[in-house]
TIRO-2110 file (N, C-alpha, C; in Angstrom, 1 decimal):
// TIRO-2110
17.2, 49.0, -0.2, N, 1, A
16.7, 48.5, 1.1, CA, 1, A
15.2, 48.8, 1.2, C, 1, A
14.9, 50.4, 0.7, N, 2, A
13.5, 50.3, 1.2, CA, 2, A
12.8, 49.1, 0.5, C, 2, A
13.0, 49.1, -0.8, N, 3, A
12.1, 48.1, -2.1, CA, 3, A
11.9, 46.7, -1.7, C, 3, A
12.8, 46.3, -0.6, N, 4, A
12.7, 45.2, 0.3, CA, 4, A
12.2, 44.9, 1.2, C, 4, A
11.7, 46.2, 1.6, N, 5, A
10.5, 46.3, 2.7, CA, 5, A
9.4, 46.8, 1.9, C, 5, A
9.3, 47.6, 1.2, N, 6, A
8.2, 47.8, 0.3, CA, 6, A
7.2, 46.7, 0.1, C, 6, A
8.2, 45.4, -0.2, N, 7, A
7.8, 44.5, -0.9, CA, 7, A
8.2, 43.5, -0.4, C, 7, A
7.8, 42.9, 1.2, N, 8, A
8.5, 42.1, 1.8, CA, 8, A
7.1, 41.1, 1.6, C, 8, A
5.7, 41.4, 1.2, N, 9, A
4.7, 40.9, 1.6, CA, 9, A
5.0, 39.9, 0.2, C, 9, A
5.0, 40.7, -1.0, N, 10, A
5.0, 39.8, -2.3, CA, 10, A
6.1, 39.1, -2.5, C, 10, A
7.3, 39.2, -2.0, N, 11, A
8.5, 38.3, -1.8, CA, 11, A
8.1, 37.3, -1.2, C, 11, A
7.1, 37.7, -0.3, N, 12, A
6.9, 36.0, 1.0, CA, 12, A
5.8, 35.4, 0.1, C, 12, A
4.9, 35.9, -0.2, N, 13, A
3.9, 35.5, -1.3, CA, 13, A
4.5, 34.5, -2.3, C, 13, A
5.5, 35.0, -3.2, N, 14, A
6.7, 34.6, -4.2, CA, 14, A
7.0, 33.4, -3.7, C, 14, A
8.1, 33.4, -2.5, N, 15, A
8.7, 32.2, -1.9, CA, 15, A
7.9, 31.0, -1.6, C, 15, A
6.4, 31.6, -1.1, N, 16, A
5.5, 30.9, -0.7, CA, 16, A
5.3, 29.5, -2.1, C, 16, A
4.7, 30.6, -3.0, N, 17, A
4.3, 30.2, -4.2, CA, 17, A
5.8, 29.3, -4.9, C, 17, A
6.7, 29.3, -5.2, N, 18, A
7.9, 28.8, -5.6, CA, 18, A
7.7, 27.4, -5.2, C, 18, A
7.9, 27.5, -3.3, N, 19, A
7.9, 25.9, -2.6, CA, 19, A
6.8, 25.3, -3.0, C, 19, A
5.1, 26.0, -3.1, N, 20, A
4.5, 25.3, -3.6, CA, 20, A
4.6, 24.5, -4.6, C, 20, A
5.1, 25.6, -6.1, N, 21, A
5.4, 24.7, -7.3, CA, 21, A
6.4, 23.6, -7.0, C, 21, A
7.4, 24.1, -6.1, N, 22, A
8.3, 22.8, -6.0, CA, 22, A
8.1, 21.7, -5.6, C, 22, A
7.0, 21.7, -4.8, N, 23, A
6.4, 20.4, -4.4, CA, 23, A
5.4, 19.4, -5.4, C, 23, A
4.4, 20.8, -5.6, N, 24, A
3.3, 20.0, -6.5, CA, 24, A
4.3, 19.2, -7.9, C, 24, A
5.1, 20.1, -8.6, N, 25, A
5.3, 20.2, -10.2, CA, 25, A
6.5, 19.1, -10.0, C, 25, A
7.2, 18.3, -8.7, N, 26, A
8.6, 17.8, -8.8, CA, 26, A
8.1, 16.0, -8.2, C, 26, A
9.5, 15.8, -8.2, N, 27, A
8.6, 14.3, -7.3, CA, 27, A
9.1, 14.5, -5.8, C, 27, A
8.9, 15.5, -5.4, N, 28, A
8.9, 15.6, -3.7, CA, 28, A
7.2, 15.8, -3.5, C, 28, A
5.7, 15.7, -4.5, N, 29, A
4.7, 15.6, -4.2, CA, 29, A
4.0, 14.4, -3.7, C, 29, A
4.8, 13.1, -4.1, N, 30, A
4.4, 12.4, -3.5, CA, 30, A
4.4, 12.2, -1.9, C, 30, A
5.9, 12.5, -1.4, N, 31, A
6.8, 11.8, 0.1, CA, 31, A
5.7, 13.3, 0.5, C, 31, A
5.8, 14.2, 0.3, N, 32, A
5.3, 15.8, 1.1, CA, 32, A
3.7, 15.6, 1.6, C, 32, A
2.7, 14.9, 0.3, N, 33, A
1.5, 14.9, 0.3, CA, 33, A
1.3, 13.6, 1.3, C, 33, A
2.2, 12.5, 0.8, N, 34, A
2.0, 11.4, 1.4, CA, 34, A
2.1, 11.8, 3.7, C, 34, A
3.0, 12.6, 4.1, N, 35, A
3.5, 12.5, 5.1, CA, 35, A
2.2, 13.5, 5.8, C, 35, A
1.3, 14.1, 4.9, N, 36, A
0.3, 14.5, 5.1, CA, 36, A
-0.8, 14.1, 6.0, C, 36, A
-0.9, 13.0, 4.7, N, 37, A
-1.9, 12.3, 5.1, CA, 37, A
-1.6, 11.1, 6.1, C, 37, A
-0.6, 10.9, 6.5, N, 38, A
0.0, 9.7, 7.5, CA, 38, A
-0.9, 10.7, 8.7, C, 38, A
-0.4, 11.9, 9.0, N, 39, A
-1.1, 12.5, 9.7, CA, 39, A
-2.4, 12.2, 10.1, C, 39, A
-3.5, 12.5, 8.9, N, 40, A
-4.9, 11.8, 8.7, CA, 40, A
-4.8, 10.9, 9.3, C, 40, A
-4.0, 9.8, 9.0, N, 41, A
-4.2, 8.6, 8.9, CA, 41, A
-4.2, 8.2, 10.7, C, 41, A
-3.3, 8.9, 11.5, N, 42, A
-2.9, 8.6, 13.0, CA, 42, A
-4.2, 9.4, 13.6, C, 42, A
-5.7, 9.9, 12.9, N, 43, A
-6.2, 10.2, 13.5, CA, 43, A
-7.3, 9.1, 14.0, C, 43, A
-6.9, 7.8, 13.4, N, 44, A
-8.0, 6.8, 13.5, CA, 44, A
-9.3, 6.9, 13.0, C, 44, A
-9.6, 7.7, 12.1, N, 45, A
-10.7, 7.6, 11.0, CA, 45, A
-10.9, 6.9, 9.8, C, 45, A
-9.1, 6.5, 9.4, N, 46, A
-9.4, 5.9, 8.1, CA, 46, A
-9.1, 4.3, 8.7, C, 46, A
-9.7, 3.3, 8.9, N, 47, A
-9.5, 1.9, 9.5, CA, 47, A
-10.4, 1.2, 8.2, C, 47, A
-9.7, 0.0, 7.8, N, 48, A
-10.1, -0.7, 7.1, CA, 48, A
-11.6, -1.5, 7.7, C, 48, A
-12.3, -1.9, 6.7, N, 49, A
-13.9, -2.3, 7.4, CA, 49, A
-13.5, -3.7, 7.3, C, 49, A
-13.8, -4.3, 8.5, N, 50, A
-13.0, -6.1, 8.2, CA, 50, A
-15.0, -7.0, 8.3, C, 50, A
-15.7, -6.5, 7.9, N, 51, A
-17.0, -7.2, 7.2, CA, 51, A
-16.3, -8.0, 5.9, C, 51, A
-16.6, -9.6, 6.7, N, 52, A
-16.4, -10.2, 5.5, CA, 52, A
-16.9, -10.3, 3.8, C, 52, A
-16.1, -10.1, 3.0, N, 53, A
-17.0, -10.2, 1.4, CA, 53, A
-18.2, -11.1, 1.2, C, 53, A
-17.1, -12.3, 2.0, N, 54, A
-17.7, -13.8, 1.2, CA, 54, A
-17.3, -14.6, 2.8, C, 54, A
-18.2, -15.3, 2.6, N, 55, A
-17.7, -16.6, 3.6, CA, 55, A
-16.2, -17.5, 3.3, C, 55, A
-15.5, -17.9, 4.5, N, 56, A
-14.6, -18.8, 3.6, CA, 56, A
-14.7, -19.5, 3.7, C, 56, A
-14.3, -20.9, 2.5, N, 57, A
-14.8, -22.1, 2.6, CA, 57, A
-14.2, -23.3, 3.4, C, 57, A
-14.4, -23.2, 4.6, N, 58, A
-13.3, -24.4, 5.2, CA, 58, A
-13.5, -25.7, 4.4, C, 58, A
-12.2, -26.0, 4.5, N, 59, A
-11.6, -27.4, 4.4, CA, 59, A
-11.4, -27.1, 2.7, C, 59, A
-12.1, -26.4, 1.9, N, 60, A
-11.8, -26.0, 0.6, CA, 60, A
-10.4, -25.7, 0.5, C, 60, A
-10.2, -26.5, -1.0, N, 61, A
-8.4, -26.5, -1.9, CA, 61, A
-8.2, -24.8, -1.8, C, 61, A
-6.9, -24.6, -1.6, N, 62, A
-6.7, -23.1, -1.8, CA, 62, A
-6.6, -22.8, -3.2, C, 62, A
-7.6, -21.7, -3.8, N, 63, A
-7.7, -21.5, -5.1, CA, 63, A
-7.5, -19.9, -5.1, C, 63, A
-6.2, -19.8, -4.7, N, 64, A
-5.2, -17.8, -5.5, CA, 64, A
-5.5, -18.1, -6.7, C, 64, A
-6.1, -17.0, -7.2, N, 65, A
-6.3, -16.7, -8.3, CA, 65, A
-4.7, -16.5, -9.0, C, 65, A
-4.6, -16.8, -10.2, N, 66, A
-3.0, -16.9, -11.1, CA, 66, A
-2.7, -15.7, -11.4, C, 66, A
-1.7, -15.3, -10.3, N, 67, A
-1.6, -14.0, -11.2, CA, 67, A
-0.1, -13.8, -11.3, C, 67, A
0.4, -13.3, -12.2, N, 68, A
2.1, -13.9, -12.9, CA, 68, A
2.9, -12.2, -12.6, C, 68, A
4.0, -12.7, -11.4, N, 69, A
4.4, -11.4, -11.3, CA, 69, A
5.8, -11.3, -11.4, C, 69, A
6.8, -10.4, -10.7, N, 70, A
8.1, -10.4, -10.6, CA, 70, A
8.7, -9.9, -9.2, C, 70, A
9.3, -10.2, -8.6, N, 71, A
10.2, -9.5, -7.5, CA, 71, A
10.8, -8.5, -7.7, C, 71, A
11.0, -7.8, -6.6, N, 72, A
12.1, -6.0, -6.8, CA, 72, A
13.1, -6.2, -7.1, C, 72, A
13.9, -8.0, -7.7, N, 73, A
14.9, -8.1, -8.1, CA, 73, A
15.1, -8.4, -9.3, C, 73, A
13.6, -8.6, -9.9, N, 74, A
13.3, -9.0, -11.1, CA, 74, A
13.1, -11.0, -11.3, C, 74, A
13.1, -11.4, -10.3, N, 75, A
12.4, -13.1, -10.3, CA, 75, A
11.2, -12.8, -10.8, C, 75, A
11.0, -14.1, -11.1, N, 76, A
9.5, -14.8, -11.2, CA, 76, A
8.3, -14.7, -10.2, C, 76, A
7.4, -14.6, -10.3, N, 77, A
6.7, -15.2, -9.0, CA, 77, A
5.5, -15.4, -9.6, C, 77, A
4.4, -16.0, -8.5, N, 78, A
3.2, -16.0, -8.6, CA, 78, A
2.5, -16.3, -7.8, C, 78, A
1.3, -15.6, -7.6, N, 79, A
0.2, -15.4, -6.6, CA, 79, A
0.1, -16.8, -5.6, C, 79, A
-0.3, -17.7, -6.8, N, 80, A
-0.3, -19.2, -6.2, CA, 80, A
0.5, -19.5, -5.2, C, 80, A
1.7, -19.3, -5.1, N, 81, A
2.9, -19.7, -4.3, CA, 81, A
2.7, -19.7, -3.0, C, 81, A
1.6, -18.3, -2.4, N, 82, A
1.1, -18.1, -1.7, CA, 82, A
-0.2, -18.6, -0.7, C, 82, A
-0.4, -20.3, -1.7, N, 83, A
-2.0, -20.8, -1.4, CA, 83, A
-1.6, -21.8, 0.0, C, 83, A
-2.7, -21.4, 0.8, N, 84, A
-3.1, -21.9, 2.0, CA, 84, A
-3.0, -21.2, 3.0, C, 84, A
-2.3, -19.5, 2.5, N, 85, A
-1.8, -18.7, 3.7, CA, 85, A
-3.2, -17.7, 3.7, C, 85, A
-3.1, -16.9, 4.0, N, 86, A
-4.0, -15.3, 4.3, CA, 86, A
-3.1, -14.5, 3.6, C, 86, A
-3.7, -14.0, 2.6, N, 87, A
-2.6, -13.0, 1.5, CA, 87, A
-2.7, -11.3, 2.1, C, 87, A
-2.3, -10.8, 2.2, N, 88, A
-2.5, -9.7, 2.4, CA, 88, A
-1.8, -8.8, 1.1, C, 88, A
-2.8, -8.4, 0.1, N, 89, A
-2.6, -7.9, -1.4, CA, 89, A
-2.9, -6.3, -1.3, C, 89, A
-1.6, -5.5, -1.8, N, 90, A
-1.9, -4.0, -1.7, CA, 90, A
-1.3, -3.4, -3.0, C, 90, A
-2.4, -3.0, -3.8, N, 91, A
-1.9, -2.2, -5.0, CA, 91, A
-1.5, -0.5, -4.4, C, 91, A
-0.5, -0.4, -5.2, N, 92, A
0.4, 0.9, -4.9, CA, 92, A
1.1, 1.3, -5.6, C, 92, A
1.5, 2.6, -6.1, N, 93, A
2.5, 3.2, -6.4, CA, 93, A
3.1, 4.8, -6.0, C, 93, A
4.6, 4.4, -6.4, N, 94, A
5.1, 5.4, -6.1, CA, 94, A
4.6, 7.1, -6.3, C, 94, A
4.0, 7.3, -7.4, N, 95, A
3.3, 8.9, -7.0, CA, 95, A
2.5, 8.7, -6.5, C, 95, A
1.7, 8.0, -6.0, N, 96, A
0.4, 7.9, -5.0, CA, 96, A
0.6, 8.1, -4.2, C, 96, A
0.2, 9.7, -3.7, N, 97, A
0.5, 10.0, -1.7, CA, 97, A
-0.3, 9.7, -0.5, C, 97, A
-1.7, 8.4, -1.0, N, 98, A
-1.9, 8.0, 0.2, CA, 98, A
-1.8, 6.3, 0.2, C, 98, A
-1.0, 6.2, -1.1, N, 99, A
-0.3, 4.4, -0.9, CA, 99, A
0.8, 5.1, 0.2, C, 99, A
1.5, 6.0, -0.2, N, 100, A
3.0, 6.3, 0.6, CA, 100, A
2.5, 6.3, 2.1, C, 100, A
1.4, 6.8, 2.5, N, 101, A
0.7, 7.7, 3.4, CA, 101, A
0.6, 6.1, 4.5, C, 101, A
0.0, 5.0, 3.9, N, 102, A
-0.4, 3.8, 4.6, CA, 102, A
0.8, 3.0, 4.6, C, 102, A
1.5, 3.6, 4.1, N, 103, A
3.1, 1.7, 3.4, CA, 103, A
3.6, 1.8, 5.2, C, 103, A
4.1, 3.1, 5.8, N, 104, A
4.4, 2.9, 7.4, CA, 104, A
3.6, 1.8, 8.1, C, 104, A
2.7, 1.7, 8.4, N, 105, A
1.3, 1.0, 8.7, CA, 105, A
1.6, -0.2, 8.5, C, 105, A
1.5, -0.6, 7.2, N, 106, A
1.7, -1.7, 6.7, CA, 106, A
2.9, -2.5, 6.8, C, 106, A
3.9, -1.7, 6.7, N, 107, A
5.5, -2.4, 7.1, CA, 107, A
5.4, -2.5, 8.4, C, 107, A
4.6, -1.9, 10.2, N, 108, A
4.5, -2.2, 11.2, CA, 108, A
3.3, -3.7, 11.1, C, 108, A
3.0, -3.5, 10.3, N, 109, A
1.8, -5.0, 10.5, CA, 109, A
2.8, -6.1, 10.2, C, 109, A
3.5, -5.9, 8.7, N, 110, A
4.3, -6.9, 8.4, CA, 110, A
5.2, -7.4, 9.2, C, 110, A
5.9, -6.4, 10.2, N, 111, A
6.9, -7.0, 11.2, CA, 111, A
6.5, -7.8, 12.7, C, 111, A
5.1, -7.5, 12.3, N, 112, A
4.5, -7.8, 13.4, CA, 112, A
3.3, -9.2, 13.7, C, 112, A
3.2, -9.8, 12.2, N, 113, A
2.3, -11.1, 12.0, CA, 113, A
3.2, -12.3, 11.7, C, 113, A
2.9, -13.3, 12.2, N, 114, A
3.6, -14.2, 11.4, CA, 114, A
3.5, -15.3, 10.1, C, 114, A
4.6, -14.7, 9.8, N, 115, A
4.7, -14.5, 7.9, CA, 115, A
4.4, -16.1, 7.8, C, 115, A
4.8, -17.2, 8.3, N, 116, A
4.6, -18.6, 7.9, CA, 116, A
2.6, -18.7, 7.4, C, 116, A
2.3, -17.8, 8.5, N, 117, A
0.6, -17.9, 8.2, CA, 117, A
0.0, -16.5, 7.1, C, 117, A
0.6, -15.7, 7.2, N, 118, A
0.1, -14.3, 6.7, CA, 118, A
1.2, -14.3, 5.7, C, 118, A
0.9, -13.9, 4.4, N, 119, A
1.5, -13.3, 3.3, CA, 119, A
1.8, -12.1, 2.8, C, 119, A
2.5, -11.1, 2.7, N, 120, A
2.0, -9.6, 2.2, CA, 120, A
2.6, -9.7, 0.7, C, 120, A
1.7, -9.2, 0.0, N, 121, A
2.1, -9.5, -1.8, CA, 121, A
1.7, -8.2, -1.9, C, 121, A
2.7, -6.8, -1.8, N, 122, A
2.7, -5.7, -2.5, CA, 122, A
3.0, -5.1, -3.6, C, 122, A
2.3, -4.9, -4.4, N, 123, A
2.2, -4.7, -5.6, CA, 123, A
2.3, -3.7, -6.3, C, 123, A
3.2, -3.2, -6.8, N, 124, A
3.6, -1.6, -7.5, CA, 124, A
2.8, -1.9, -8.9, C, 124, A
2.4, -0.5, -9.0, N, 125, A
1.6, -0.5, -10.5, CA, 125, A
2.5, 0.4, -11.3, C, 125, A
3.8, 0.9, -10.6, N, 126, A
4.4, 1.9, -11.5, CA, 126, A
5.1, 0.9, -12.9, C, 126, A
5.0, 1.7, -13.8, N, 127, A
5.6, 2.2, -15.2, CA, 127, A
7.2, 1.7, -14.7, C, 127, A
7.6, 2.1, -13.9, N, 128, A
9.1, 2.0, -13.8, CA, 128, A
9.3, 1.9, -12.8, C, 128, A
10.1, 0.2, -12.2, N, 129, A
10.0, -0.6, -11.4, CA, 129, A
11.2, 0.2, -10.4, C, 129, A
12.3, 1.1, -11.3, N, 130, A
13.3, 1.4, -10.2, CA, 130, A
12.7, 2.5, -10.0, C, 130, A
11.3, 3.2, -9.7, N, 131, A
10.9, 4.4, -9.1, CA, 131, A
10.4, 3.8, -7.6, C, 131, A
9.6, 2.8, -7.7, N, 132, A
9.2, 1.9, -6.6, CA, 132, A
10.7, 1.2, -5.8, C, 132, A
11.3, 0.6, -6.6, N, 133, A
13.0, 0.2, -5.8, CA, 133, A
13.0, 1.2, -4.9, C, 133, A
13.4, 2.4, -5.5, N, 134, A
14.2, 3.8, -4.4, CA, 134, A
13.2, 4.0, -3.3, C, 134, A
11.6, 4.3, -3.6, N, 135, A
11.4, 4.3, -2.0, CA, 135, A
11.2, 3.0, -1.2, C, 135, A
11.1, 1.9, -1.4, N, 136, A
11.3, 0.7, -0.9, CA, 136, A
12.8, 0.6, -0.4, C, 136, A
13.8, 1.0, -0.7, N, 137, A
14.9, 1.1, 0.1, CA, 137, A
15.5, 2.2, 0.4, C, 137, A
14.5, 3.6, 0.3, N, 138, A
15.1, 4.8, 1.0, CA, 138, A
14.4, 4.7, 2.4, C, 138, A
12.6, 4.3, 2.2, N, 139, A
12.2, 3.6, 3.6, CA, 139, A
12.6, 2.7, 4.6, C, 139, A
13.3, 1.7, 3.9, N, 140, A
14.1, 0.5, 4.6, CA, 140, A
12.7, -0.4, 4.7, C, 140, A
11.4, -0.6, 4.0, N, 141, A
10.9, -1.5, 4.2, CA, 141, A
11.0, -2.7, 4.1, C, 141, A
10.7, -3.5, 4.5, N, 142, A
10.7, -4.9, 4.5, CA, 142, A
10.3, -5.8, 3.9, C, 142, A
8.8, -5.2, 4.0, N, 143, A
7.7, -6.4, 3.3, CA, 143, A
7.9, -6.8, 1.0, C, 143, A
7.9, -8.1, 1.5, N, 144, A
7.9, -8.6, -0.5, CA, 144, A
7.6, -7.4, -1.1, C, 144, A
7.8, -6.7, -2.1, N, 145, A
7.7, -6.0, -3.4, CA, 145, A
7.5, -6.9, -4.5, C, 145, A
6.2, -7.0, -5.4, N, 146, A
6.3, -7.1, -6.9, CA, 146, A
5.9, -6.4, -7.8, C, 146, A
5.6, -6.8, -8.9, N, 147, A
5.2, -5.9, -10.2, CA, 147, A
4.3, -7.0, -10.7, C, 147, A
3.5, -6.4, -11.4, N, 148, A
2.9, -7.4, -12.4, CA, 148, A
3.2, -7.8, -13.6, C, 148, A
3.1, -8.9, -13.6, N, 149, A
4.0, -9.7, -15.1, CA, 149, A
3.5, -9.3, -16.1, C, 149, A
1.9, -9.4, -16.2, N, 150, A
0.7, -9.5, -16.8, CA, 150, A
-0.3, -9.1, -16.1, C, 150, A
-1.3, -8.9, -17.1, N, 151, A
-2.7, -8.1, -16.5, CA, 151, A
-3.0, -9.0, -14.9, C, 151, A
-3.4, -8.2, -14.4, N, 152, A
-3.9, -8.9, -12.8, CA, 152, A
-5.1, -9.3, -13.2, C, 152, A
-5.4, -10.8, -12.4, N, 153, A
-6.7, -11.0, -12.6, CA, 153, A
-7.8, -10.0, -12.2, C, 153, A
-9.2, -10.4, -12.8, N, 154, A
-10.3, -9.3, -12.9, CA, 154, A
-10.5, -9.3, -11.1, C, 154, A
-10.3, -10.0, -10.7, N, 155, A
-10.5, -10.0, -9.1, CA, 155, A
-10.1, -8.5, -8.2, C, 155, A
-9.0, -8.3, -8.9, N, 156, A
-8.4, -7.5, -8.4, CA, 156, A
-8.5, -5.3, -9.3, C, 156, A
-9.5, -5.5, -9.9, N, 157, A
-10.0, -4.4, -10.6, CA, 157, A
-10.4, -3.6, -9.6, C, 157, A
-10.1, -2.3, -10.1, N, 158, A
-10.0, -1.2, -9.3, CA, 158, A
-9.8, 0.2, -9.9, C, 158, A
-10.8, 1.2, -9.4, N, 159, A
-10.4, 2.5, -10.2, CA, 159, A
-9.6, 3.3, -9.7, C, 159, A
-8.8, 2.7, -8.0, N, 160, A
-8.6, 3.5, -7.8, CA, 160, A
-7.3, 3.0, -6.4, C, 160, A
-6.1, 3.6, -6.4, N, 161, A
-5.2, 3.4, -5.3, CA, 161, A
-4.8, 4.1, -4.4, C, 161, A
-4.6, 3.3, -3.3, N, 162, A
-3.8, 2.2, -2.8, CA, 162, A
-5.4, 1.3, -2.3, C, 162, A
-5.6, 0.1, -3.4, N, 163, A
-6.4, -0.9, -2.9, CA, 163, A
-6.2, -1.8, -1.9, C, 163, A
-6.4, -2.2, -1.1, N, 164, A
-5.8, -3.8, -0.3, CA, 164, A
-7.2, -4.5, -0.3, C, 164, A
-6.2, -5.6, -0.6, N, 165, A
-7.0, -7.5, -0.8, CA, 165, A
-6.4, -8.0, 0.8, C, 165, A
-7.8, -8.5, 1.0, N, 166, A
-7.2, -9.9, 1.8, CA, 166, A
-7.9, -10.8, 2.0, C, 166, A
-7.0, -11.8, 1.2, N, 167, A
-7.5, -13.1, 0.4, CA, 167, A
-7.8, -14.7, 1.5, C, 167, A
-8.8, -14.8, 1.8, N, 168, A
-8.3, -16.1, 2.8, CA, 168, A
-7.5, -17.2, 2.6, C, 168, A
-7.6, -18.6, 3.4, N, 169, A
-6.2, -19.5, 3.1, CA, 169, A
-7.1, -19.9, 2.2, C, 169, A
-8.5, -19.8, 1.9, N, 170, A
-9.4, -21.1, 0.8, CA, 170, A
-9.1, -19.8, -0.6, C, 170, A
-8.4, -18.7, -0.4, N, 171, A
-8.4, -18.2, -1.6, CA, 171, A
-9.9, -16.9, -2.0, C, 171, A
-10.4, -17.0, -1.6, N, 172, A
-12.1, -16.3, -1.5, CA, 172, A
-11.4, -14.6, -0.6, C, 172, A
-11.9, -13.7, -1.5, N, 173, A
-11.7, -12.3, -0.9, CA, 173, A
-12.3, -12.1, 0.1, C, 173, A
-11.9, -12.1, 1.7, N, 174, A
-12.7, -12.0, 2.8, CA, 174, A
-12.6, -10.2, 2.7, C, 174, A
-11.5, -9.3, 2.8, N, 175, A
-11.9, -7.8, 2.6, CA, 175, A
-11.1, -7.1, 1.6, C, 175, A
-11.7, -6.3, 1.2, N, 176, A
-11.2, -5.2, -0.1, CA, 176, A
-11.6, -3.9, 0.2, C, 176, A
-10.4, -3.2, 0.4, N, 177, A
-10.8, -1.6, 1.2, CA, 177, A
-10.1, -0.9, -0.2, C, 177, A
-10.6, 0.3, -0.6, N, 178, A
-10.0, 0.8, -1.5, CA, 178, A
-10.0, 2.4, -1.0, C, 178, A
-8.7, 2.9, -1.0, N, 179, A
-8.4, 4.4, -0.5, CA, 179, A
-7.7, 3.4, 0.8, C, 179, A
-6.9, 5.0, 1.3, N, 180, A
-6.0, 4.7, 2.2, CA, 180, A
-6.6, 4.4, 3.4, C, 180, A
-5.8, 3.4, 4.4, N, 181, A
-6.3, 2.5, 6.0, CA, 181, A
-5.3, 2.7, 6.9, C, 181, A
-5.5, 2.7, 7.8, N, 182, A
-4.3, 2.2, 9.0, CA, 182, A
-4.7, 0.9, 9.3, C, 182, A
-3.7, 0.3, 8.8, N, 183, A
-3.8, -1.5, 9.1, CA, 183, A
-3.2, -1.8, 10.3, C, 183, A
-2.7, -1.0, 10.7, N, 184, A
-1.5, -1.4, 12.1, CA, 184, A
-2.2, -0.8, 13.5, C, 184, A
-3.7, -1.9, 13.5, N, 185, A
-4.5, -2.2, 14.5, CA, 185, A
-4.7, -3.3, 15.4, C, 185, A
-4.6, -3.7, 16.5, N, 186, A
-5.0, -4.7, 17.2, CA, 186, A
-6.3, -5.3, 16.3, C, 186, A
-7.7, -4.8, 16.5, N, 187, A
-8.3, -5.2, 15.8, CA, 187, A
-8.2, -5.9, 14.3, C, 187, A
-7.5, -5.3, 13.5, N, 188, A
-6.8, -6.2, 11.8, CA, 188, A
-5.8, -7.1, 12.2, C, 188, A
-4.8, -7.0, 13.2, N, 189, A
-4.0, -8.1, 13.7, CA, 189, A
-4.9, -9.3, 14.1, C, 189, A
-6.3, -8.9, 14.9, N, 190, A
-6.6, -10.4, 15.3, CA, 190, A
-7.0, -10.8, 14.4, C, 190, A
-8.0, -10.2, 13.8, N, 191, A
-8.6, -10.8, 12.2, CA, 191, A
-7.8, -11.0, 11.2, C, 191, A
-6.7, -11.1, 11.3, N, 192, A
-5.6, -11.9, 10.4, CA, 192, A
-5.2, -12.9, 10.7, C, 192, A
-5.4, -13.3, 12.1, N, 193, A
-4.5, -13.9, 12.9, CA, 193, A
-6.1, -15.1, 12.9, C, 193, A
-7.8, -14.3, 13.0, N, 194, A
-8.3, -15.3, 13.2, CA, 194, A
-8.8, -16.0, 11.7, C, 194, A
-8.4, -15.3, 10.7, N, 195, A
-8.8, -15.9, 9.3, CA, 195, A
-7.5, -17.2, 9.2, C, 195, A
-6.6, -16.8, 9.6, N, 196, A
-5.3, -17.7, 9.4, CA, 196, A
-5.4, -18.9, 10.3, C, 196, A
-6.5, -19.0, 11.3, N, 197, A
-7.0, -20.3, 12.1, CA, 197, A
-5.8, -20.1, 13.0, C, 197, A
-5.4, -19.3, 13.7, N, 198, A
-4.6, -19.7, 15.1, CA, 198, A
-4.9, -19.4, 16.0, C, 198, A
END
């Protein structure tokens, strides 16, 4: 008994250190770090910059760039499918704790735009498609899941995740934020709402 109070400071130290390894060294680092930064994220500092790239070209053919992907059920798809709409494109993956940190956000925007005009094409970059599946249905999110078939076009190059595209109906990158956003703003709702002409 005394050696357990002797030593109650380096046992807490110990425990301390343990949880840490358990989080950093396991894959409870992503959901732990990610729930983190959601925190950050509801401080309203990190907001996407909606300064357009490029002008978009009215009355211009919609030209999505081709990019050949798959569904979280393993279909076909492709970028194209999506021409005439406002794409809303977010590379992500599952160990990334400030894709995890924004996907809340983004599943409230998704529920919240209408999909006939707005598209959301989210895009796992993981290695292994059922690591992405499990939090996609431990979350209950909603929004499209794919993978890439093939290299993504150069359009979409990036050193660094969770990127988001959003592509106008003429196809032309109106914004590209790279690091984590809170998309689930009035302000990005109207500017989706006003690139999509309604």
């Amino acid at each position: 008994m005394h050696f357990f109070r002797r030593h109650r400071a380096d046992l807490g130290q110990g425990l301390l250190l343990a949880g840490l390894a358990a989080v950093f060294f396991t894959d409870l680092k992503a959901p732990v770090l990610g729930t983190l930064q959601r925190g950050l994220l509801a401080t309203g500092f990190w907001r996407p910059a909606l300064r357009p790239l490029a002008p978009a070209r009215r009355g211009a053919a919609a030209q999505l760039p081709d990019a050949a992907l798959f569904t979280l059920d393993g279909r076909p798809a492709n970028l194209r499918r999506f021409a005439g709409k406002v794409v809303v494109l977010n590379l992500w993956a599952s160990w990334c704790p400030p894709c995890r940190a924004e996907m809340p956000a983004l599943q409230r925007l998704y529920s919240q735009v209408d999909t006939a005009r707005v598209a959301f094409v989210m895009v796992s970059l993981d290695e292994n498609p059922a690591r992405a599946r499990r939090v996609v249905q431990q979350a209950r999110y909603t929004f499209p899941v794919f993978f890439p078939a093939a290299p993504l076009p150069k359009v979409f190059d990036t050193q660094s995740i969770p990127t988001t595209f959003v592509l106008a109906p003429d196809g032309t990158v109106a914004v590209r934020t790279e690091g984590m956003a809170d998309y689930d703003t009035a302000e990005f709702r109207a500017y989706l709402q006003r690139l999509a002409g309604e």
